[in-house]
CHARMM internal coordinates of N, CA and C (Angstrom, degrees):
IC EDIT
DIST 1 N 1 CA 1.4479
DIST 1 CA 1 C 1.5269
ANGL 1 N 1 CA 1 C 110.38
DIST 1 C 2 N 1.5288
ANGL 1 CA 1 C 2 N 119.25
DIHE 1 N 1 CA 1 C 2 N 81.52
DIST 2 N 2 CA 1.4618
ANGL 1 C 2 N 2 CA 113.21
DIHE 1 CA 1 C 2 N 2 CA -152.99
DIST 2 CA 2 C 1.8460
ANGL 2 N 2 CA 2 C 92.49
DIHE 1 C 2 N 2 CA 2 C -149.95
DIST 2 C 3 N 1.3759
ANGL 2 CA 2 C 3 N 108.69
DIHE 2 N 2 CA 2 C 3 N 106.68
DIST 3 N 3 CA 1.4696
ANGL 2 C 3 N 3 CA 113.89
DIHE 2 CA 2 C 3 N 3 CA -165.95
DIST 3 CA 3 C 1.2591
ANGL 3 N 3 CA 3 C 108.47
DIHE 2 C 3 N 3 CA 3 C 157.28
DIST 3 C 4 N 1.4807
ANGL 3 CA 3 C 4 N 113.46
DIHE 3 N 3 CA 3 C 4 N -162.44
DIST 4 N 4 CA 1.7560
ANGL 3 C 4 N 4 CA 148.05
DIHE 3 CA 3 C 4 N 4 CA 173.13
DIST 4 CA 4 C 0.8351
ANGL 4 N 4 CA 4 C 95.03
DIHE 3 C 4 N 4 CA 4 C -104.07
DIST 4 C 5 N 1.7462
ANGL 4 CA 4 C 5 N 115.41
DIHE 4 N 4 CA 4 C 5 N 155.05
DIST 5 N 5 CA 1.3240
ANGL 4 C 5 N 5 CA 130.40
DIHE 4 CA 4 C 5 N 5 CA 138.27
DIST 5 CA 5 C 1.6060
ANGL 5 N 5 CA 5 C 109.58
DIHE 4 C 5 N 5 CA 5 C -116.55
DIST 5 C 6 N 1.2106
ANGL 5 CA 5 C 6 N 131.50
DIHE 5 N 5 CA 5 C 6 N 134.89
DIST 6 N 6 CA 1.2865
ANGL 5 C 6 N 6 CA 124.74
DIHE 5 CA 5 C 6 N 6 CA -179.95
DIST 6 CA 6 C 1.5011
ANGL 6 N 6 CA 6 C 112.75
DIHE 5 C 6 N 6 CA 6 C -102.63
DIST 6 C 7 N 1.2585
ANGL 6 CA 6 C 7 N 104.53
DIHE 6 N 6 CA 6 C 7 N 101.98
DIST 7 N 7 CA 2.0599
ANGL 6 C 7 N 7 CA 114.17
DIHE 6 CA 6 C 7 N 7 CA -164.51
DIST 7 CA 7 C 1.6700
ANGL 7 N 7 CA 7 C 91.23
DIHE 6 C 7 N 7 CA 7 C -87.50
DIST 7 C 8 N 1.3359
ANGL 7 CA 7 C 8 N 111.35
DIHE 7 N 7 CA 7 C 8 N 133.41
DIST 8 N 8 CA 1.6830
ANGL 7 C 8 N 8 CA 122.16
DIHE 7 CA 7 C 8 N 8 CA 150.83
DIST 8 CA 8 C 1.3728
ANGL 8 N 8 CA 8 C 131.82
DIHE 7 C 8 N 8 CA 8 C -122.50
DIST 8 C 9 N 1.0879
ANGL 8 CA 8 C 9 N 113.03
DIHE 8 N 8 CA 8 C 9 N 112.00
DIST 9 N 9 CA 2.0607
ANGL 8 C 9 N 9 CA 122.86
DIHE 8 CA 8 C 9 N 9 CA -163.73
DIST 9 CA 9 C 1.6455
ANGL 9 N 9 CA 9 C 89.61
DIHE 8 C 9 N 9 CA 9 C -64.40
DIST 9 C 10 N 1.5405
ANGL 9 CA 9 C 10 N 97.25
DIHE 9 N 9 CA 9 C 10 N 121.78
DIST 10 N 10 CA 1.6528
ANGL 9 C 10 N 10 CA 111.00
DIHE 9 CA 9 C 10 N 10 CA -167.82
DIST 10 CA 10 C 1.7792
ANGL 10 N 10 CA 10 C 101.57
DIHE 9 C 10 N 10 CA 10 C -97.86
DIST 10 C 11 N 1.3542
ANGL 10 CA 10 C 11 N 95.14
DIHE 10 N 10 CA 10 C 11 N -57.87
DIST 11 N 11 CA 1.6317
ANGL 10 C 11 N 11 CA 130.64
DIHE 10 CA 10 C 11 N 11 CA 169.71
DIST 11 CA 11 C 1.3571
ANGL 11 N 11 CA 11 C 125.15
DIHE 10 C 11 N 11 CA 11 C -72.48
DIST 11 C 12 N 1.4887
ANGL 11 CA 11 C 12 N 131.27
DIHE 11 N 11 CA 11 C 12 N 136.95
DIST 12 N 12 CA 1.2683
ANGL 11 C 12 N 12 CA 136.10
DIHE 11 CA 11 C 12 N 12 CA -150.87
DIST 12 CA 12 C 1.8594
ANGL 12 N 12 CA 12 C 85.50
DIHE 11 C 12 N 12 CA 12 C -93.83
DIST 12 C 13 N 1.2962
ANGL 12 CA 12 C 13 N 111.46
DIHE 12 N 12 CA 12 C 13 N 165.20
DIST 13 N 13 CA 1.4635
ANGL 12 C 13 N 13 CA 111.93
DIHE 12 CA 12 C 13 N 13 CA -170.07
DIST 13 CA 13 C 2.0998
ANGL 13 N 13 CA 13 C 95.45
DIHE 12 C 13 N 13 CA 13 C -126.83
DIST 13 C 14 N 1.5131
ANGL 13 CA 13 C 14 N 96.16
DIHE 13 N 13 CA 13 C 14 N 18.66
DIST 14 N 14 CA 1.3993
ANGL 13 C 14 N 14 CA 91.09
DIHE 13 CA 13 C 14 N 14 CA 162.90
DIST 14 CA 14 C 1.3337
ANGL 14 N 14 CA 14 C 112.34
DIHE 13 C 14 N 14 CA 14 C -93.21
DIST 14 C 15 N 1.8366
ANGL 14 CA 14 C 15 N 115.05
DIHE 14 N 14 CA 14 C 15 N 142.41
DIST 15 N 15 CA 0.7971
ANGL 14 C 15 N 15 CA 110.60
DIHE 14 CA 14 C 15 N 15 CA 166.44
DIST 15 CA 15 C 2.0299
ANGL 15 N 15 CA 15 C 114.05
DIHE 14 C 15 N 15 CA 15 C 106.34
DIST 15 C 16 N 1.4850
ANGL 15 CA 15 C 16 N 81.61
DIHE 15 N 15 CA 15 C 16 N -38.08
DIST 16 N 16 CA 2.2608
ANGL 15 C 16 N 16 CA 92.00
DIHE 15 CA 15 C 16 N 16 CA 148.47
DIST 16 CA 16 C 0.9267
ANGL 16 N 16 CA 16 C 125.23
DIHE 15 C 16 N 16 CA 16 C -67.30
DIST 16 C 17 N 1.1373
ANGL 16 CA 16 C 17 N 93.86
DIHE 16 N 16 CA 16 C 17 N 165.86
DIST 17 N 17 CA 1.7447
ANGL 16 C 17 N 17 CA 112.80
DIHE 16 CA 16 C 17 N 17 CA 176.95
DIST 17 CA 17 C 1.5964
ANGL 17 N 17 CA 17 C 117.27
DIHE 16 C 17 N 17 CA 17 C -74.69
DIST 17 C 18 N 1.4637
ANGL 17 CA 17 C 18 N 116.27
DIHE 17 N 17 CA 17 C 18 N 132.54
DIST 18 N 18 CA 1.4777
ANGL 17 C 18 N 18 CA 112.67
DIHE 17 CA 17 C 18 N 18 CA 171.22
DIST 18 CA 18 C 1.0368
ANGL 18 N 18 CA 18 C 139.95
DIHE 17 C 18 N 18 CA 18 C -17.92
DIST 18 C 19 N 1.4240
ANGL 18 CA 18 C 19 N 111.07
DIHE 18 N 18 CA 18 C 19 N -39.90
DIST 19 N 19 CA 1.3854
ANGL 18 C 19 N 19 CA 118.44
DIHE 18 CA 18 C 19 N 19 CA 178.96
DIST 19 CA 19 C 1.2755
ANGL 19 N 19 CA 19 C 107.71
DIHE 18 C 19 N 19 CA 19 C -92.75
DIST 19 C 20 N 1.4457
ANGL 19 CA 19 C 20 N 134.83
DIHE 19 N 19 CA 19 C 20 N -19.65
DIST 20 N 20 CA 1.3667
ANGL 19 C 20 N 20 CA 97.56
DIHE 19 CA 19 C 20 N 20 CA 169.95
DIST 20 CA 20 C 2.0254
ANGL 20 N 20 CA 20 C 107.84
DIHE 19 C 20 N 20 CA 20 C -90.00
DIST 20 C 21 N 0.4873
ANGL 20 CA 20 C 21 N 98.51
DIHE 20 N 20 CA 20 C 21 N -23.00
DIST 21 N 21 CA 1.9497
ANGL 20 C 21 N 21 CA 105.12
DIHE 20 CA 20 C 21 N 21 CA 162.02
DIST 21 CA 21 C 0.8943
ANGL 21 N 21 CA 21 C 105.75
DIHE 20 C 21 N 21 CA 21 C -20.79
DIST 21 C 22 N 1.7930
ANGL 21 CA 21 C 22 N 109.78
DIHE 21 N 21 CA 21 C 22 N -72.21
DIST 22 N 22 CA 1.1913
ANGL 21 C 22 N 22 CA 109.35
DIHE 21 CA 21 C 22 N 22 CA -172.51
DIST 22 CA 22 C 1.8930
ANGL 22 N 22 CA 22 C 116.33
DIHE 21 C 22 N 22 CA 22 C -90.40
DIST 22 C 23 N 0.7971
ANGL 22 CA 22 C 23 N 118.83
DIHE 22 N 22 CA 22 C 23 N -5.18
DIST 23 N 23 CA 1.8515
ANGL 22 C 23 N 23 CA 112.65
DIHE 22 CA 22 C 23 N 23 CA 157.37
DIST 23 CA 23 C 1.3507
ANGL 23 N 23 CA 23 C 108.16
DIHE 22 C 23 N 23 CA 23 C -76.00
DIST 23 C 24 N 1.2078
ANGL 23 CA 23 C 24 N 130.08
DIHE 23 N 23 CA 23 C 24 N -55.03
DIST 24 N 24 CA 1.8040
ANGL 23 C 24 N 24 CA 112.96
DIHE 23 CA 23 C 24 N 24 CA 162.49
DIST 24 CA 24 C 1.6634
ANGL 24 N 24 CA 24 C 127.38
DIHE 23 C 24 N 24 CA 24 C -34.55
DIST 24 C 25 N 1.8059
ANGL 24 CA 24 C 25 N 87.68
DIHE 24 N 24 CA 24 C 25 N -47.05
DIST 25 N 25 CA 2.2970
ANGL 24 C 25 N 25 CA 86.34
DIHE 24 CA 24 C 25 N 25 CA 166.44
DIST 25 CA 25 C 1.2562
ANGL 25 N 25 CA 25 C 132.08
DIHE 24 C 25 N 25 CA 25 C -68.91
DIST 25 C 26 N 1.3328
ANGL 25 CA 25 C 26 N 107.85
DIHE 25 N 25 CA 25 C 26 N -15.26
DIST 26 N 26 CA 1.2727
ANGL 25 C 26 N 26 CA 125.33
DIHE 25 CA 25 C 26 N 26 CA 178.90
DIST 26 CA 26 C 1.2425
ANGL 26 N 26 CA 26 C 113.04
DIHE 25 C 26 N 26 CA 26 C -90.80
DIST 26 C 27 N 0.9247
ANGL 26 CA 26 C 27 N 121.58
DIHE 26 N 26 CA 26 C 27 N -13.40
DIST 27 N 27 CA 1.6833
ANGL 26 C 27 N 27 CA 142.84
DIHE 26 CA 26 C 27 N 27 CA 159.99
DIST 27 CA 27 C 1.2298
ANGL 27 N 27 CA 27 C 114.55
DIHE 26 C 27 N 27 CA 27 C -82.46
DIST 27 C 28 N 0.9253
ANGL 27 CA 27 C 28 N 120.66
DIHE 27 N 27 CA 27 C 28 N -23.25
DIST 28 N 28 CA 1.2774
ANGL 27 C 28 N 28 CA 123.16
DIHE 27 CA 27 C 28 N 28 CA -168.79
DIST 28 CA 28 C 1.6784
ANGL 28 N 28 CA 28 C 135.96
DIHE 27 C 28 N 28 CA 28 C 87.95
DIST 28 C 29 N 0.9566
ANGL 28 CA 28 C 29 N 101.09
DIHE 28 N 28 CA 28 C 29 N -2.13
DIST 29 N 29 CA 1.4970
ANGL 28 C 29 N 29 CA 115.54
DIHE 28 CA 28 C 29 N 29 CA 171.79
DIST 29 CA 29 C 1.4980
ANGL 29 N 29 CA 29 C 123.46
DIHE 28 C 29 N 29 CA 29 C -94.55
DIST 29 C 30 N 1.9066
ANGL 29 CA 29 C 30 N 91.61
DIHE 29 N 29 CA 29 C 30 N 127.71
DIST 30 N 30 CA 1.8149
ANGL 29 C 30 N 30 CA 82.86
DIHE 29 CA 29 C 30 N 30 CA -172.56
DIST 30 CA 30 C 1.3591
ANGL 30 N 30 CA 30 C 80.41
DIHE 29 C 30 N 30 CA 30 C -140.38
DIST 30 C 31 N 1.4295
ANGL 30 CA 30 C 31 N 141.17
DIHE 30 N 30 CA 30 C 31 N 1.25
DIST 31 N 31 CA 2.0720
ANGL 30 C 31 N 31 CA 102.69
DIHE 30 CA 30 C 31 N 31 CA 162.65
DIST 31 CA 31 C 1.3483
ANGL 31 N 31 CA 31 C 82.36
DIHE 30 C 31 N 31 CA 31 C -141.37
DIST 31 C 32 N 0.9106
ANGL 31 CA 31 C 32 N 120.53
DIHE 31 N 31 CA 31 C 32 N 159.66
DIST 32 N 32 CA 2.0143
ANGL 31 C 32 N 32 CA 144.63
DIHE 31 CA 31 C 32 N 32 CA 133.57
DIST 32 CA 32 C 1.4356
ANGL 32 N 32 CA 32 C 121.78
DIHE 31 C 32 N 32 CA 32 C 32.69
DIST 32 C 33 N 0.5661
ANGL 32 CA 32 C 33 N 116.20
DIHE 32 N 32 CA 32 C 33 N 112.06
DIST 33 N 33 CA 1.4398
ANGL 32 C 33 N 33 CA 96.82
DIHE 32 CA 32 C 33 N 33 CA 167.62
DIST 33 CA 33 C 1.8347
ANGL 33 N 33 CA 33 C 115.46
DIHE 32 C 33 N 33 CA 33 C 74.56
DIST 33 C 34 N 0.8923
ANGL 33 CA 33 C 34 N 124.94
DIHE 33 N 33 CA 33 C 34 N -3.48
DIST 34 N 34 CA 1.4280
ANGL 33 C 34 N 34 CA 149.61
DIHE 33 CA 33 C 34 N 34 CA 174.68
DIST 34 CA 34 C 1.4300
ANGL 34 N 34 CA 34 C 119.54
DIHE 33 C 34 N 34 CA 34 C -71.76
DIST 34 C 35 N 1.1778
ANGL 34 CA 34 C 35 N 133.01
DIHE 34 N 34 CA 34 C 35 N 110.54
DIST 35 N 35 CA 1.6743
ANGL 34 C 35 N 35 CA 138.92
DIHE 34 CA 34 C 35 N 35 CA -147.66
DIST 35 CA 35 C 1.4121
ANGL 35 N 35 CA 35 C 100.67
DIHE 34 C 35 N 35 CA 35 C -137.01
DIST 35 C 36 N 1.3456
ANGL 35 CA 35 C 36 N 112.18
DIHE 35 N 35 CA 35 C 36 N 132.20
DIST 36 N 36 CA 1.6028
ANGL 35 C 36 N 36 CA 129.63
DIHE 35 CA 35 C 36 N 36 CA 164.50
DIST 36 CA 36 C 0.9063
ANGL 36 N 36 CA 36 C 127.40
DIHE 35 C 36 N 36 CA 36 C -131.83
DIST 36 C 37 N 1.5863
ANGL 36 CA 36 C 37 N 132.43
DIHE 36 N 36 CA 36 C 37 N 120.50
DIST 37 N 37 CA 1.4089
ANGL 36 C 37 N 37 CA 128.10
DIHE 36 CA 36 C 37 N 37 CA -173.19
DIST 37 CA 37 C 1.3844
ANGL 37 N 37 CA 37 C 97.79
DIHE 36 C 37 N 37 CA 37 C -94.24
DIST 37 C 38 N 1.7314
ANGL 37 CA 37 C 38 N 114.97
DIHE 37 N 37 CA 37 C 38 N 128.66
DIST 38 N 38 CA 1.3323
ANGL 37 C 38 N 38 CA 113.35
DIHE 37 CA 37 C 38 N 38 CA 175.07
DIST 38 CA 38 C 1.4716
ANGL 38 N 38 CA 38 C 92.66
DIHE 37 C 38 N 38 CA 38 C -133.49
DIST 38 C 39 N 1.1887
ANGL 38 CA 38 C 39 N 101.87
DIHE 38 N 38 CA 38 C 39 N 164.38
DIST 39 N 39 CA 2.1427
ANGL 38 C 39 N 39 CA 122.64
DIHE 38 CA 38 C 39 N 39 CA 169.03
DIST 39 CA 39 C 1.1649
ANGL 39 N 39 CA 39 C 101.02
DIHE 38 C 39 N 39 CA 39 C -26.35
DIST 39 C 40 N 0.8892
ANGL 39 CA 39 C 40 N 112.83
DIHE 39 N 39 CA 39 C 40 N 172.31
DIST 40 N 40 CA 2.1599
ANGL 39 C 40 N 40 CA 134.64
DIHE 39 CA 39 C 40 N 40 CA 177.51
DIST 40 CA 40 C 1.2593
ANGL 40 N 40 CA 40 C 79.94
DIHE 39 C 40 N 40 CA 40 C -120.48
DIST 40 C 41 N 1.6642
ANGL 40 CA 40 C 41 N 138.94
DIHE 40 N 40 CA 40 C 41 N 119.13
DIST 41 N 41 CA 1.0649
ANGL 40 C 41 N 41 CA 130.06
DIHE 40 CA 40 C 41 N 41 CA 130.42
DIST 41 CA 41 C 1.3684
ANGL 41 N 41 CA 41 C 103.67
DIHE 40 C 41 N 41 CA 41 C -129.98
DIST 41 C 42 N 1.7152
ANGL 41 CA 41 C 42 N 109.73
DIHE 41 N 41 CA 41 C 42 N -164.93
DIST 42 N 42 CA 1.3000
ANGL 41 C 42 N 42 CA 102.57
DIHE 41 CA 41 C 42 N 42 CA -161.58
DIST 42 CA 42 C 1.6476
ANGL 42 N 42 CA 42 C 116.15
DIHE 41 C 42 N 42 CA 42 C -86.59
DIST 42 C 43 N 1.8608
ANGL 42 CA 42 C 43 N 99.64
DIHE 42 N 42 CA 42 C 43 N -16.72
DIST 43 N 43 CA 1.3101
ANGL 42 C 43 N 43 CA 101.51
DIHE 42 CA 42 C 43 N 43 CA 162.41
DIST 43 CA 43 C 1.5389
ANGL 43 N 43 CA 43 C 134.54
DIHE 42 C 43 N 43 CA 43 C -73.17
DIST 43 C 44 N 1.5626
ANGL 43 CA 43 C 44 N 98.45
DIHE 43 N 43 CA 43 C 44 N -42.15
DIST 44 N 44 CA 1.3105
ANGL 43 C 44 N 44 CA 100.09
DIHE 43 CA 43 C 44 N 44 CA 169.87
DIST 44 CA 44 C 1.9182
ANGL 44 N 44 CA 44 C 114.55
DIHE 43 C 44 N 44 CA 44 C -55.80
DIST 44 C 45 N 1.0437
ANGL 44 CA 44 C 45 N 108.25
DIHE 44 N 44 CA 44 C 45 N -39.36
DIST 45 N 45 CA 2.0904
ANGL 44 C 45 N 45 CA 114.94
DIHE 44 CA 44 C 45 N 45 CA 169.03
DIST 45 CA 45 C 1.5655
ANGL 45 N 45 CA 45 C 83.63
DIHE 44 C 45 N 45 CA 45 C -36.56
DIST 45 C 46 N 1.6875
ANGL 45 CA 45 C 46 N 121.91
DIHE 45 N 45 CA 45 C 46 N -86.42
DIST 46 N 46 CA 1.1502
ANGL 45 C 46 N 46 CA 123.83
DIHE 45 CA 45 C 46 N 46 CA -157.97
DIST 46 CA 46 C 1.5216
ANGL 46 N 46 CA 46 C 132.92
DIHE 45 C 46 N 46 CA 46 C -35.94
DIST 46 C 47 N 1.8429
ANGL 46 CA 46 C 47 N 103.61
DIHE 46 N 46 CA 46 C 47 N -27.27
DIST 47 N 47 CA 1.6448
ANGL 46 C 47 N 47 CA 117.55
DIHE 46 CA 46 C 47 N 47 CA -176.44
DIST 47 CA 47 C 1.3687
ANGL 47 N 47 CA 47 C 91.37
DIHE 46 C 47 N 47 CA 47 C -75.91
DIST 47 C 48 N 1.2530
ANGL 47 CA 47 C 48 N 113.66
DIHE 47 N 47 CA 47 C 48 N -60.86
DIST 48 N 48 CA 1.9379
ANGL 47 C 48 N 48 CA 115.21
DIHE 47 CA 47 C 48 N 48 CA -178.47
DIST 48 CA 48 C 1.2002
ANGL 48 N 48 CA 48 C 104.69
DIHE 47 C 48 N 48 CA 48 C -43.36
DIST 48 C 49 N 1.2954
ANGL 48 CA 48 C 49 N 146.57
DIHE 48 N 48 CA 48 C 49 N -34.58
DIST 49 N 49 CA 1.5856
ANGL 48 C 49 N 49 CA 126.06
DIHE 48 CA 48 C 49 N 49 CA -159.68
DIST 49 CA 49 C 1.3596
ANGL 49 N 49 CA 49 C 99.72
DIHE 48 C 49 N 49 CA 49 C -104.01
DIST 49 C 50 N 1.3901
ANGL 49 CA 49 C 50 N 122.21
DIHE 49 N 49 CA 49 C 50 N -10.80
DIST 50 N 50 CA 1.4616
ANGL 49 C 50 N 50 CA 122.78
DIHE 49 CA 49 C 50 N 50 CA 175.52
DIST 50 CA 50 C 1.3718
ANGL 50 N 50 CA 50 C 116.72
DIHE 49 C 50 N 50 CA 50 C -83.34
DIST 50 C 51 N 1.0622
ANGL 50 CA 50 C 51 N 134.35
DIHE 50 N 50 CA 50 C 51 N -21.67
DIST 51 N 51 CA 1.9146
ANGL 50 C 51 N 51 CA 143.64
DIHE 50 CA 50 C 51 N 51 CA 142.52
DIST 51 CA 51 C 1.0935
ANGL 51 N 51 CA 51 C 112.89
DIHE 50 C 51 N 51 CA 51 C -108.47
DIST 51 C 52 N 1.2241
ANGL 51 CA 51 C 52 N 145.10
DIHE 51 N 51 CA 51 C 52 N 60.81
DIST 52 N 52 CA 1.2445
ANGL 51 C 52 N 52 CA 159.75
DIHE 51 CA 51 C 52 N 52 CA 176.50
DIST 52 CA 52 C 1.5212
ANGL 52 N 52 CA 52 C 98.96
DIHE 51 C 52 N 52 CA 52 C -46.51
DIST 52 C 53 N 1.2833
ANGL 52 CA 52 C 53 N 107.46
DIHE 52 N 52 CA 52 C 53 N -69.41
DIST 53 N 53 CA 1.5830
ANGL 52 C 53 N 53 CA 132.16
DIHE 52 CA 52 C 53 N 53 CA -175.87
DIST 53 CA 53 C 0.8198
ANGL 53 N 53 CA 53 C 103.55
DIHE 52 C 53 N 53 CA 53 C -70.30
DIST 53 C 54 N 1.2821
ANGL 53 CA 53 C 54 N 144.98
DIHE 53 N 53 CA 53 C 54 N 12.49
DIST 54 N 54 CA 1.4374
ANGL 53 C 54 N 54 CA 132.25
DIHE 53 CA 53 C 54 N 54 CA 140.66
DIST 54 CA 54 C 1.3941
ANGL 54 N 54 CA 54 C 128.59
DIHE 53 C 54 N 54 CA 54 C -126.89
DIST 54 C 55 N 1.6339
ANGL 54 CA 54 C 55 N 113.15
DIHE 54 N 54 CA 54 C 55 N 30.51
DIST 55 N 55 CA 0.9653
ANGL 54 C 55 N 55 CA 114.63
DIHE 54 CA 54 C 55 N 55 CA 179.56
DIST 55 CA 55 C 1.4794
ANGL 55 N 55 CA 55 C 98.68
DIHE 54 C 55 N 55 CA 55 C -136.15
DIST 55 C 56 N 1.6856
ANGL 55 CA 55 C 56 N 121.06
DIHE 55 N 55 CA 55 C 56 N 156.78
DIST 56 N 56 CA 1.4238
ANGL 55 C 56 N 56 CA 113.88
DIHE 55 CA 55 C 56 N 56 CA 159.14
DIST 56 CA 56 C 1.3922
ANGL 56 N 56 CA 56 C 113.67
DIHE 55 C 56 N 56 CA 56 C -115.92
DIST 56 C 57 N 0.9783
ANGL 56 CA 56 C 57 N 146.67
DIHE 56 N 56 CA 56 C 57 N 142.77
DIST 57 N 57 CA 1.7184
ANGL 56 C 57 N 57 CA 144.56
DIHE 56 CA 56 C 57 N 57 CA -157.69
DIST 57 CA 57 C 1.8646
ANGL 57 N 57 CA 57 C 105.42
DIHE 56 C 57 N 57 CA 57 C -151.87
DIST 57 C 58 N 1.6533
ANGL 57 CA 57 C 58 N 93.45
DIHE 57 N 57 CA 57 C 58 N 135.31
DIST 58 N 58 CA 1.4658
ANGL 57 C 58 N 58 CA 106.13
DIHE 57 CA 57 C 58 N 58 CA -176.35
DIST 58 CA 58 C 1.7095
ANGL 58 N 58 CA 58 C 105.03
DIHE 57 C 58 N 58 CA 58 C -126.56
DIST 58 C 59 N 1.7016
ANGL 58 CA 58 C 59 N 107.56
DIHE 58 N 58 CA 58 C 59 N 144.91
DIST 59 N 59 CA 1.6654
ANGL 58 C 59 N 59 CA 94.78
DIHE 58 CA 58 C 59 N 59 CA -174.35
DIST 59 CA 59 C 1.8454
ANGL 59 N 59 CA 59 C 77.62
DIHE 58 C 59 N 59 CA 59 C -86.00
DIST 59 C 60 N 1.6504
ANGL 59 CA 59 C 60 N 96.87
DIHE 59 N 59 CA 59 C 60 N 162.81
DIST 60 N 60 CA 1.3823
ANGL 59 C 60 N 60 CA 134.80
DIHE 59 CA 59 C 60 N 60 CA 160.24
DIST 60 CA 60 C 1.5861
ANGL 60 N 60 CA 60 C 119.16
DIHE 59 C 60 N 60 CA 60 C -106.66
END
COOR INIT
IC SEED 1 N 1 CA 1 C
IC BUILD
């Protein structure tokens, strides 16, 4: 697990639940269309699988 992942908020985060709100801010994503390449680790895996459905993600 040794790289980027490049996450893009596909799905609007109105209308979720708190917690994923805030794992998207902590991600860094706050509108649309908005992309961050962060580390592959095992936590960051964990933020991706916790809004799955609202995120789209590519390895680097």
């Amino acid at each position: 697990m040794s790289g980027m992942l490049k996450i893009t908020l596909v799905k609007s985060m109105i209308g979720r639940p708190e917690k994923h709100r805030k794992v998207l801010r902590g991600m860094g994503l706050t509108k649309i269309n908005r992309t961050v390449e962060l580390k592959d680790t095992p936590s960051i895996r964990g933020m991706v699988h916790a809004v799955s459905h609202l995120v789209k993600v590519e390895e680097k």
